[in-house]
C-alpha positions as CSV (number, residue, x, y, z in Angstrom):
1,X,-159.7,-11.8,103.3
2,X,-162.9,-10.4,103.1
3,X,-164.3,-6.8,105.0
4,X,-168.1,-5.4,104.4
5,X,-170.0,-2.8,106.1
6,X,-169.4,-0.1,103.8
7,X,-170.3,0.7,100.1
8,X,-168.6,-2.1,98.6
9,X,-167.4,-5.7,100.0
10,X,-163.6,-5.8,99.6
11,X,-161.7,-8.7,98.7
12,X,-157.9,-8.9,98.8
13,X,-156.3,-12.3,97.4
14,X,-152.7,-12.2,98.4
15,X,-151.1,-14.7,96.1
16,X,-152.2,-11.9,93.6
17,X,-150.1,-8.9,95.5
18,X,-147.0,-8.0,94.6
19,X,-146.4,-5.2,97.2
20,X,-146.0,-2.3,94.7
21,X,-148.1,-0.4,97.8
22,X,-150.2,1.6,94.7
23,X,-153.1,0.7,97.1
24,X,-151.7,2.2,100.3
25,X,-150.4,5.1,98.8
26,X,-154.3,6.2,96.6
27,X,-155.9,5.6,99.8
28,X,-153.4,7.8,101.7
29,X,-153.3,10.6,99.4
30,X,-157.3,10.6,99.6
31,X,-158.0,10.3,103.0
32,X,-154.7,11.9,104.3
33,X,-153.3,14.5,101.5
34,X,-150.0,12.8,101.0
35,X,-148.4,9.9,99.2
36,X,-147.6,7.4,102.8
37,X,-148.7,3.7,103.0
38,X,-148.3,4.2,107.0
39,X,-151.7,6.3,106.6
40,X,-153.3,4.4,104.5
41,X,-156.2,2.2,105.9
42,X,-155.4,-0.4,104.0
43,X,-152.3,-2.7,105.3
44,X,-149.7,-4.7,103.2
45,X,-147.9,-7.2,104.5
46,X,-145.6,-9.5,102.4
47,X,-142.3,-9.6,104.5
48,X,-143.9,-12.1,107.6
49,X,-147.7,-12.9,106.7
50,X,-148.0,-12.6,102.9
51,X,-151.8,-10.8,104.4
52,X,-153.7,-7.4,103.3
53,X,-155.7,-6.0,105.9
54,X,-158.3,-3.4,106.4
55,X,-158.0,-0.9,109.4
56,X,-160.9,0.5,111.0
57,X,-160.8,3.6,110.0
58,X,-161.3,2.1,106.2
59,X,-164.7,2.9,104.7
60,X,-164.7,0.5,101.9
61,X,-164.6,3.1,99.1
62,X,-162.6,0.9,96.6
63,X,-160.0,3.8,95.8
64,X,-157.8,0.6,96.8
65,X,-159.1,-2.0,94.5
66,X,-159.6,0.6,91.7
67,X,-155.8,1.2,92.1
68,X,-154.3,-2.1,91.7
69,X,-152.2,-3.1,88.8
70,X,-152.3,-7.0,89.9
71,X,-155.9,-7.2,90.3
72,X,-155.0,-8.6,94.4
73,X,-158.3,-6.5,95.4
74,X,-161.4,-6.2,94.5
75,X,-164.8,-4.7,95.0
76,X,-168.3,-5.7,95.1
């Protein structure tokens, strides 16, 4: 998947993604103040899809991509 219309064009390949959630939980400790992948604005989904997903609310900072270990995300 790919999302723009913020500071960087995000990118999320996942064959790549483990689901360690590292994403979801930066992004909700920065926008939110606390350590919960339900308010993060980025959405993993390996049980029925195998997807990642951007919500609205996401402004394409690239805390997400910065944070993961399997290189699933990136930025541009």
């Amino acid at each position: 998947m790919e999302v723009k219309e913020g500071k960087y064009t995000m990118r999320g390949d996942p064959e790549k993604c483990t689901g360690c959630l590292v994403c979801a939980l930066e992004c909700s400790f920065l926008y939110e103040g606390g350590f919960s992948p339900a308010d993060s604005r980025i959405i993993i989904n390996k049980a029925y899809e195998n997807s990642i997903t951007f919500t609205p609310e996401c402004t394409r900072c690239g805390v997400c991509a910065d944070a993961c270990p399997f290189g699933a995300l990136t930025k541009s």
